[in-house]
C-alpha positions in Angstrom: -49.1 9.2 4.8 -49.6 5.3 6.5 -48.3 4.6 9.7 -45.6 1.9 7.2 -44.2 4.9 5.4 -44.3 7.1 7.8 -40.7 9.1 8.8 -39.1 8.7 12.4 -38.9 11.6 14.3 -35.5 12.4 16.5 -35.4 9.8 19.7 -37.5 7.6 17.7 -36.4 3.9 17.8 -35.1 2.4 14.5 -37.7 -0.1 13.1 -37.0 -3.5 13.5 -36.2 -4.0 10.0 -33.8 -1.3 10.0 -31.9 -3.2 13.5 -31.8 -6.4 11.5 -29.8 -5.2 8.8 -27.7 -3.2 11.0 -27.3 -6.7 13.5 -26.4 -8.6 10.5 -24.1 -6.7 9.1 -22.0 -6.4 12.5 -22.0 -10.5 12.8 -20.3 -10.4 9.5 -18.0 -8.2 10.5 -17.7 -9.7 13.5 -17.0 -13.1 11.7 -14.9 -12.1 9.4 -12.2 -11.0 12.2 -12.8 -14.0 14.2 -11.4 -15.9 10.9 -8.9 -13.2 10.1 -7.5 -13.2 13.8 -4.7 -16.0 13.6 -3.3 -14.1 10.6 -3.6 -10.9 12.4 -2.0 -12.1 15.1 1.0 -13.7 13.0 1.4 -10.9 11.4 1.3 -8.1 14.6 4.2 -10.9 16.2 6.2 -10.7 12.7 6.0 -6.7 12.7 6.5 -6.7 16.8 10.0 -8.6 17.0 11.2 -7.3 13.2 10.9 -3.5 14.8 12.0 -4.2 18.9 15.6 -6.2 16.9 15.8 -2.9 15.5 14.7 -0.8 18.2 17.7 -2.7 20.1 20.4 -2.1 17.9 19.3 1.4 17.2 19.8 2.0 20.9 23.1 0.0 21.0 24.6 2.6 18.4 23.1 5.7 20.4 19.9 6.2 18.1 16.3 6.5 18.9 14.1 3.7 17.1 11.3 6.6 17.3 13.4 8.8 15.1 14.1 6.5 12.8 10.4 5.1 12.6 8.8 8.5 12.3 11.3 10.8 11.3 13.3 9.2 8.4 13.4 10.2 4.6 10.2 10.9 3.5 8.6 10.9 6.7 10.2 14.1 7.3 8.3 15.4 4.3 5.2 14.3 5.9 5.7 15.4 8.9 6.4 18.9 7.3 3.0 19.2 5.5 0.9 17.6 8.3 2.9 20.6 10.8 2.7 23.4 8.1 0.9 22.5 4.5 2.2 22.7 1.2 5.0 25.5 0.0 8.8 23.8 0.1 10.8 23.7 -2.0 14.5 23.0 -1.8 17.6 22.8 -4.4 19.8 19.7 -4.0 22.8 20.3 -3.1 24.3 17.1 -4.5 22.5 16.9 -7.7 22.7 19.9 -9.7 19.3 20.2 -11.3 17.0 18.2 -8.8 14.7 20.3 -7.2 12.7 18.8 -4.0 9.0 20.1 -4.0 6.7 18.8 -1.8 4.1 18.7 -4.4 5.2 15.1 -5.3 3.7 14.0 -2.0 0.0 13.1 -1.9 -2.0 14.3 0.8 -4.3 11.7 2.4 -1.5 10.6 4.8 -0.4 13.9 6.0 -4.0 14.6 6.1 -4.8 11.9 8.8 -1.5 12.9 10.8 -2.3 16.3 11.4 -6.0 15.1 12.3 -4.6 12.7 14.8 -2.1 15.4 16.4 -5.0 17.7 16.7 -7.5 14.8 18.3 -4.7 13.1 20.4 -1.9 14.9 22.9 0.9 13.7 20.5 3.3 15.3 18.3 2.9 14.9 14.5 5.5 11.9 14.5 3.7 10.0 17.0 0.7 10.6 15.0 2.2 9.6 11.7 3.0 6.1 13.8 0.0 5.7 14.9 -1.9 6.3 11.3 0.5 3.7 9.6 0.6 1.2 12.5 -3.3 1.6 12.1 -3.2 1.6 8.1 -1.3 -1.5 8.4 -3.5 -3.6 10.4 -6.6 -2.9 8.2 -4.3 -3.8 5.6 -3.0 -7.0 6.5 -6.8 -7.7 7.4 -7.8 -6.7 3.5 -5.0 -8.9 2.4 -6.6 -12.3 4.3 -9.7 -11.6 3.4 -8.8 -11.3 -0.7 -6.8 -14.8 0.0 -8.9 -16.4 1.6 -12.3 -15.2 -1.0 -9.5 -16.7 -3.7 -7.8 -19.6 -2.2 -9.0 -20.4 1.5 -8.1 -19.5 5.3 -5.0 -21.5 5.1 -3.8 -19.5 2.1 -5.1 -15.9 3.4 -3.3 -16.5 6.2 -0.1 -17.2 4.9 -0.5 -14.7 2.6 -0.4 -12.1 5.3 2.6 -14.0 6.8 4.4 -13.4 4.0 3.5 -9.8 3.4 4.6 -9.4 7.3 8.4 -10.9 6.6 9.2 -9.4 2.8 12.8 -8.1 2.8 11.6 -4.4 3.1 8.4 -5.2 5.5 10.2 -2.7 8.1 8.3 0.3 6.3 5.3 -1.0 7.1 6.4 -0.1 10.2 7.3 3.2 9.3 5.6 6.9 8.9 5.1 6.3 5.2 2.6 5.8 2.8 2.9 2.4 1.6 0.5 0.7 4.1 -2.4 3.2 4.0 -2.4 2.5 -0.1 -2.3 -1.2 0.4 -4.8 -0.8 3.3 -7.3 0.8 0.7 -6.4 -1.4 -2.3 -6.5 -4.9 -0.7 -10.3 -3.8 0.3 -10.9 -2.1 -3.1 -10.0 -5.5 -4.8 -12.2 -7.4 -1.9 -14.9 -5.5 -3.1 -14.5 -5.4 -7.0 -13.8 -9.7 -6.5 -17.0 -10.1 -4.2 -19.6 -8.0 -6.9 -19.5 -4.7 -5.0 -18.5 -1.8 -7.7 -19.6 1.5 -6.0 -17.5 0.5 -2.7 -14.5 -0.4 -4.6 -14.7 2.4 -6.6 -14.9 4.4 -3.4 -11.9 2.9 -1.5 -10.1 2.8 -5.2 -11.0 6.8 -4.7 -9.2 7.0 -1.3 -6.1 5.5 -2.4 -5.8 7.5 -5.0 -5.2 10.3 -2.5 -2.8 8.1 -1.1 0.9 7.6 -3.4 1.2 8.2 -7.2 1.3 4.2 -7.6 -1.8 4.1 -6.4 -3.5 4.7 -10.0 -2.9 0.6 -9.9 -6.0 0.3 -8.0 -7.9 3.1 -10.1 -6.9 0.8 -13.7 -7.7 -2.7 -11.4 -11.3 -1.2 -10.4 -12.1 0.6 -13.8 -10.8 -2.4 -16.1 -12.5 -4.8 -14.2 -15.8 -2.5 -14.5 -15.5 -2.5 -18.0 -15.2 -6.2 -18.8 -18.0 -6.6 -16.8 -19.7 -4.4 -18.8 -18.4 -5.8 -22.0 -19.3 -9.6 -20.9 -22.5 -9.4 -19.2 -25.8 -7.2 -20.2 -26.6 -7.2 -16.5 -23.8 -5.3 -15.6 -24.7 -2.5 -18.4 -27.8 -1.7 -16.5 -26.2 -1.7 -13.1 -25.4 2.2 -12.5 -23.4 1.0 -9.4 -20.7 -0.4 -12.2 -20.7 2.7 -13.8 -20.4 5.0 -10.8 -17.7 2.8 -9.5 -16.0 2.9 -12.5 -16.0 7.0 -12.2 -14.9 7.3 -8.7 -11.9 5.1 -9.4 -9.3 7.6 -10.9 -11.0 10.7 -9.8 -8.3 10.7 -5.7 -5.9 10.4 -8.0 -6.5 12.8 -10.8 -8.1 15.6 -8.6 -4.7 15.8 -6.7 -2.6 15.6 -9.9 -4.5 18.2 -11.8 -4.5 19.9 -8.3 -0.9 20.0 -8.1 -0.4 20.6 -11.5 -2.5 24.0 -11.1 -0.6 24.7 -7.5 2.9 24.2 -9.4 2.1 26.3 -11.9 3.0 23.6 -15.0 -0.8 23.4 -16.4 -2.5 19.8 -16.1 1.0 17.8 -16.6 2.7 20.4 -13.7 2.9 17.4 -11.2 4.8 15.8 -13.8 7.3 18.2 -14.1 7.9 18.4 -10.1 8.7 14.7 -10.0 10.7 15.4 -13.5 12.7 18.2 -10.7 13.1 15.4 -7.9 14.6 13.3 -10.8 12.1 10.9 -11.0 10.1 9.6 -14.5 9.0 6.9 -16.5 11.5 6.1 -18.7 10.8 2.1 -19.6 13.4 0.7 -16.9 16.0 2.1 -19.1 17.2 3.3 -16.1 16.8 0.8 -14.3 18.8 -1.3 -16.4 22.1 0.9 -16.3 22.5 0.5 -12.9 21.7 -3.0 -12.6 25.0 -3.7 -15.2 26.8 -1.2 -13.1 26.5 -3.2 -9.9 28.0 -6.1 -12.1 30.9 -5.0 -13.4 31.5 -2.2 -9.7 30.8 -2.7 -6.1 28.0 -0.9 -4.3 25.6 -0.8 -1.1 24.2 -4.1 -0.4 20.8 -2.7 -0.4 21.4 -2.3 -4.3 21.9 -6.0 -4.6 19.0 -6.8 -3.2 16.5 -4.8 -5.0 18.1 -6.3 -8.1 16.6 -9.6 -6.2 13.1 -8.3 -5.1 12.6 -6.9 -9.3 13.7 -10.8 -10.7 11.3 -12.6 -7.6 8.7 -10.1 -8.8 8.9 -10.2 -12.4 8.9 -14.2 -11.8 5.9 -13.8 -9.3 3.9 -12.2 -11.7 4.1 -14.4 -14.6 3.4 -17.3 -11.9 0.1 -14.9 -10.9 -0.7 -14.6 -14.3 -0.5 -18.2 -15.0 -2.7 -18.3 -11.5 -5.2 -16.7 -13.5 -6.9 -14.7 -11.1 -10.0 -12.3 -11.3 -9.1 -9.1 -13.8 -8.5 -6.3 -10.9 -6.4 -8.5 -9.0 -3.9 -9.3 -11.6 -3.9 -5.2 -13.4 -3.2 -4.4 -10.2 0.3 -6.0 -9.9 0.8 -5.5 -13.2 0.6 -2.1 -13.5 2.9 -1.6 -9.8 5.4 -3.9 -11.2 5.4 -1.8 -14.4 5.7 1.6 -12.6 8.6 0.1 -10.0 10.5 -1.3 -13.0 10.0 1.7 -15.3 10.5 4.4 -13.3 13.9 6.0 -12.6 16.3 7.2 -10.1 15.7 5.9 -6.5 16.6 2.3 -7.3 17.1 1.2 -3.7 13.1 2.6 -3.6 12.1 -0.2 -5.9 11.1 -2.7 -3.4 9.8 -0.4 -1.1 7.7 0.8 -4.1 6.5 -3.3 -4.4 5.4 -3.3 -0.8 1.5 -2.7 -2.2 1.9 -5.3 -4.2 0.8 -8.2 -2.6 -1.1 -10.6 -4.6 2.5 -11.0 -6.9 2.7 -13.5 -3.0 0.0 -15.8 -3.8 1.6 -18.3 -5.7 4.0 -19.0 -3.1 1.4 -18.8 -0.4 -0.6 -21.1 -2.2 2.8 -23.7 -2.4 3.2 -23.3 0.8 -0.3 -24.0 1.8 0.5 -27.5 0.5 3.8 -28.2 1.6 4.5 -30.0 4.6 4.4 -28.5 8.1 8.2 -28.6 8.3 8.7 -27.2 5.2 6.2 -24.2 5.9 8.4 -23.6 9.4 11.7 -23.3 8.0 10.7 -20.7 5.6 8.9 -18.5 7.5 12.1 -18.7 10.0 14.5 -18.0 6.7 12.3 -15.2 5.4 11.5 -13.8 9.4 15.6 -13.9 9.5 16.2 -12.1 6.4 13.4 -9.7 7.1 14.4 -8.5 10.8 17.9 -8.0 9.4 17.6 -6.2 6.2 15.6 -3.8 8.1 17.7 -3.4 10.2 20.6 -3.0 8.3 18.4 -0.3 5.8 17.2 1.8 9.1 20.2 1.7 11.0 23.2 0.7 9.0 22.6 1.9 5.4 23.0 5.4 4.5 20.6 5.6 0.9 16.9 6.7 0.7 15.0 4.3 1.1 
């Protein structure tokens, strides 16, 4: 063997070649959060005041914003498998029929709680916290860095902005799911739109794992593999496409077959346990009933508004489409818009099921990027005052799952 081939032994200095790779990648990461940092910082402000208004009225009426944050709806089903694993199952006792399984929840998230409560002298809510406050901040980075490869820093930036101030942004702030999923699909898309395959069909892996919406970034990855098969003989020779394009569903799948096999329903069982929670695809029939019924009765407020979030994000993503923006990018809001507004039951859920769905905020961060200074002022202060409010009002006020 030559001395050029020739295998390092243990305490053995890297070769130089070997420390200039490893240097040059660090600068670009390095860079890359230098340009990302005013949109991180916006965003940490925007997430910051939106939770301390609520922390403040929470107090006022004798709650703790802790609670609330961590232990809230399906945070205490997360908290519950992190503590203790799969296994419960409980009967409604409102809705005769609907059986609560925690089969229906995937288990990346609960996963990285309980790994944090072991590694960290905090309690499983704490740790929940701490994963999504974490999950969040790589995701608002993900989300700059796919506006700005699309449209520029200005654009990225705003884009992030917005996703920081939608109506429902408070569960970003929450023990839930949403912002690990986005976390993993903005970087998924970043790495199918910049030519990487086998890394986004990695991270497309990882969210799969994450919420059963998450098969939106498995389709985004895998179609976008195939049309780059399809279009270019280059990409039929690459087995980094065709890996990538493997890897994609197989989070998602493995813990659907898995559950399926655990509930005892065959390979469609985790079908049948969101069937039980009352939950299925049924074409926005749904969906549609209850929007007439909050026209013709009244209702909670938070029912009006998620009739507003569906029309802005049916409208959004005809606006995207028109956009025309790379294949994965587009399939991915496509197919979360299709699952929010087919699915049933849960309609104040809608918007929170939306919440991954960021690119459907390009168009108006690209409008924004070219409207006047004043203009872009006042509505990030309407949407900042709508945001910190509705959340509010949903954590604090509101008494529907959310």
């Amino acid at each position: 063997m030559s001395a050029d081939t020739a295998v390092p032994v243990r305490g053995q200095q890297p070769r130089p070649a070997a420390r200039d790779s490893r240097t040059r990648l660090l600068e670009r990461v390095r860079a890359a959060l230098r340009r990302a940092a005013p949109a991180l910082a916006l965003y940490t402000a925007a997430r910051l005041t939106g939770m301390s208004v609520m922390a403040g009225w929470a107090w006022w009426t004798g709650r703790h914003p802790r609670g609330l944050l961590g232990h809230s709806w399906d945070g205490i089903w997360y908290a519950g498998i992190a503590r203790n694993g799969y296994g419960l199952s409980v009967p409604s006792s409102h809705s005769p029929g609907v059986v609560f399984n925690d089969l229906a929840f995937f288990p990346l998230f609960p996963g990285l709680v309980r790994l944090v409560a072991d590694l960290l002298p905090v309690g499983v809510v704490s740790a929940g916290l701490i994963v999504a406050w974490a999950a969040a901040g790589f995701a608002a980075w993900g989300i700059y860095a796919v506006g700005e490869r699309l449209h520029g820093q200005r654009v990225g930036t705003l884009l992030v902005l917005l996703w920081g101030l939608l109506p429902h942004a408070i569960v970003q702030s929450m023990a839930y799911t949403e912002t690990l999923m986005t976390a993993f699909a903005a970087w998924a898309l970043f790495a199918a739109i910049t030519d990487r395959p086998l890394w986004a069909g990695a991270l497309a892996l990882l969210a799969g794992l994450s919420r059963p919406n998450a098969i939106a970034v498995a389709a985004a990855v895998a179609l976008a593999a195939v049309l780059a098969v399809c279009r270019d003989p280059r990409a039929r020779a690459d087995w980094r496409v065709w890996a990538g394009a493997g890897l994609a569903p197989l989070g998602w799948c493995g813990y659907v077959a898995w559950a399926g096999a655990r509930f005892g329903g065959g390979p469609f069982g985790y079908f049948e346990v969101q069937r039980l929670w009352g939950s299925r695809f049924d074409f926005g029939a749904d969906a549609w009933r209850f929007t007439r019924h909050l026209f013709v009765a009244r209702d909670y407020m938070a029912y009006y508004v998620t009739v507003a979030v569906l029309a802005v994000a049916l409208i959004a993503l005809v606006l995207l489409a028109l956009d025309r923006p790379p294949t994965a990018v587009l399939v991915y809001a496509l197919v979360l818009v299709v699952i929010a507004v087919g699915g049933s039951s849960y309609f104040a859920s809608k918007p929170r099921f939306l919440l991954p769905a960021f690119p459907l905020l390009l168009p108006a961060a690209v409008a924004m990027a070219r409207a006047r200074p004043r203009t872009v002022v006042v509505t990030v202060g309407a949407l900042a005052g709508l945001s910190f409010f509705y959340g509010t009002y949903l954590l604090t006020v509101a008494r529907i799952p959310m």
